[in-house]
N, C-alpha and C positions, 0 to 999 in steps of 0.2 A: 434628477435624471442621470447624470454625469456619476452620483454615486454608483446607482444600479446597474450603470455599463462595467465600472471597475468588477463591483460583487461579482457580477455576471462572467467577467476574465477572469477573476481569481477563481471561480469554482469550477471552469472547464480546466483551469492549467492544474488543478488538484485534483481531477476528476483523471487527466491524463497523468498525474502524476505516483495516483494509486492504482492505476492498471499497471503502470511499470514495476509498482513495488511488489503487486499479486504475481507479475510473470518472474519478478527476482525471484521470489518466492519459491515459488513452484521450479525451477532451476533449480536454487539449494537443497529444496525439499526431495528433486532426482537425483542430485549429486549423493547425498547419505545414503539413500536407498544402492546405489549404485556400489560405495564408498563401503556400504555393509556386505551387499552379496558378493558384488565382481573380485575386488579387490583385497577383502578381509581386513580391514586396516581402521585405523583409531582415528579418520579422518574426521569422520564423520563428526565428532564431537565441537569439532569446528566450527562445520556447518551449522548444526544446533542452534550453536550460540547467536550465530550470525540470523539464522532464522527465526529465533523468537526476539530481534530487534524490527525486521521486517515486517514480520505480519502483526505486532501491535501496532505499531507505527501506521500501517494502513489501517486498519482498524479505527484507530482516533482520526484519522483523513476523513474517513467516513463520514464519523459522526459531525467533523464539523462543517462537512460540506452538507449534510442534511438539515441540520440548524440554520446557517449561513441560506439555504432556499426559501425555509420556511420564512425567516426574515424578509427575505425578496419578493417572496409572496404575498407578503400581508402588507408591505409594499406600496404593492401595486395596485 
């Protein structure tokens, strides 16, 4: 039982912790856009980089907070 409370905390503090990486995200993601019209400037390439660490990186949170349920499920 004691297990399933931990599971159960680690997949909401990963569940908040890929909403935070989807809003970095989408931040970077207005910054280039911004970085390419407003400004005209090679910022943006930056950003990029930095943005395609973020959104794999959620991506794989995902899957293993999906897995990690299915486990809790069959559980229970």
């Amino acid at each position: 039982m004691r297990s399933n409370e931990w599971m159960e905390k680690k997949i909401s503090d990963y569940k908040r912790f890929i909403v935070t990486l989807l809003i970095l995200s989408s931040y970077l993601y207005i910054g280039t856009l911004i970085s390419i019209y407003e400004y005209q400037t090679n910022f943006h390439y930056y950003l990029y980089a930095i943005l395609s660490l973020t959104l794999p990186s959620a991506i794989v949170m995902i899957a293993k907070t999906k897995r990690w349920q299915r486990k809790l499920m069959e559980n229970k």
